[in-house]
C-alpha positions, 0 to 999 in steps of 0.5 A, spaced: 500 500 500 503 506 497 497 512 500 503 517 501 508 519 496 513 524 496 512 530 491 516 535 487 518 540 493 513 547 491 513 553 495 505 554 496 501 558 500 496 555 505 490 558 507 490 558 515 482 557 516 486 550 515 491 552 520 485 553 525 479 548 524 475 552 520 475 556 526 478 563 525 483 565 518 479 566 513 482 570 507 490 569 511 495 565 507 501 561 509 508 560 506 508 553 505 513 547 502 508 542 499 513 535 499 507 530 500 502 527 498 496 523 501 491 518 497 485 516 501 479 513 497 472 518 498 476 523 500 480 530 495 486 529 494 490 531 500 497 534 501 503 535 507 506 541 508 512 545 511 512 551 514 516 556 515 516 555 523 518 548 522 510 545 523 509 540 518 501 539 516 499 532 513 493 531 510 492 539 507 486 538 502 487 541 495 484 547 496 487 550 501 492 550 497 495 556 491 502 558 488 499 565 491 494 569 496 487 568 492 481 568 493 477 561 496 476 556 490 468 552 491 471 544 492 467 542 486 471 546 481 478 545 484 477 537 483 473 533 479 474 525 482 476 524 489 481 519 491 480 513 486 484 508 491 490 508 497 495 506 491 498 511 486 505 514 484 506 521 483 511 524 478 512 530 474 512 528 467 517 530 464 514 532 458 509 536 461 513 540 466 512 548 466 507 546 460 501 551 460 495 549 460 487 550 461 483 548 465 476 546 462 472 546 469 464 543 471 462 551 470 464 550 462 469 556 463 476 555 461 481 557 467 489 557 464 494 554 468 501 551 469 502 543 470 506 541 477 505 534 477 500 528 476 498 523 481 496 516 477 491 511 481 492 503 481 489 497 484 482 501 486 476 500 483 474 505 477 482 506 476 482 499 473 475 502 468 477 502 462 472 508 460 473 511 469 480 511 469 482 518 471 489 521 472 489 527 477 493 532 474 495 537 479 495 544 476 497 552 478 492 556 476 493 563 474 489 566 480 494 562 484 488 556 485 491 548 486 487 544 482 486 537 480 483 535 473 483 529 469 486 528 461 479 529 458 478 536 463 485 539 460 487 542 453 495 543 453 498 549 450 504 550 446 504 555 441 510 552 437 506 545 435 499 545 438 493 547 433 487 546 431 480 544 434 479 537 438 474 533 435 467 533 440 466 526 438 472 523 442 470 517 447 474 515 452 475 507 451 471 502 454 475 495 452 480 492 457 485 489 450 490 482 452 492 478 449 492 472 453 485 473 456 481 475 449 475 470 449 
């Protein structure tokens, strides 16, 4: 069981209501160390911080988290699918590094962004769906916001070679393919 991974270090902000139980906080940020992350099915994908005084946080939901003081984001627009399983690997994708990105979120409205890293699911559940099997990536908006999106809720922004318009006939696959278990 791998329900905790280590990340890419990335200097974030936490929004202290987190710090404080929802008690008190609200619109102050923290200097932070994002270094960890936390899988745990049903629930958002969730991280561990360190922060300046030398206090370690574990289990800091995603959208307590921004690259920069912003404004709060509503949950379901930060991250489309909870945990899939207490297996995964997180890894920044070299060929996505830096890459920007938009965000294509529930509301319809496309939010520009850059890629920091994606965790990859296994051994749950609908991580093993052909047509549910969903990637989250991990994505600093440009309002500061961290959120996490699968493949089918991103477009991925290079001038110097992507162009055009992505068919919206394209389904995801539904077939699990070998070739020692075909009927």
């Amino acid at each position: 069981m791998n329900f905790w991974c280590d990340t890419p270090y990335i200097t974030a902000y936490v929004r202290n209501e987190f710090l404080h139980d929802q008690q008190k906080g609200h619109g102050e940020h923290t200097l932070c160390t994002v270094f960890g992350f936390r899988s745990e099915p049903m629930r958002t994908p969730m991280f561990q911080i360190m922060l300046e005084n030398g206090a370690q946080w574990a289990r800091i939901p995603i959208h307590a988290l921004s690259s920069k003081p912003c404004p709060p984001m509503d949950l379901k627009l930060v991250c489309w699918w909870d945990s899939f399983s207490r297996n995964c690997q997180v890894k920044e994708i070299a060929f996505l590094r830096n890459h920007r990105v938009k965000a294509i979120g529930r509301d319809g409205v496309q939010r520009p962004g850059t890629y920091l890293m994606s965790v990859l699911w296994c051994d749950g559940g609908w991580s093993e769906v052909p047509d549910q099997s969903k990637d989250h990536h991990i994505i600093a908006l440009d309002t500061g916001q961290f959120i996490a999106y699968p493949n089918n809720r991103l477009l991925w922004v290079d001038p110097s070679w992507i162009h055009g318009e992505v068919p919206k006939d394209w389904r995801s696959p539904s077939t699990n393919y070998t070739v020692e278990g075909s009927p």
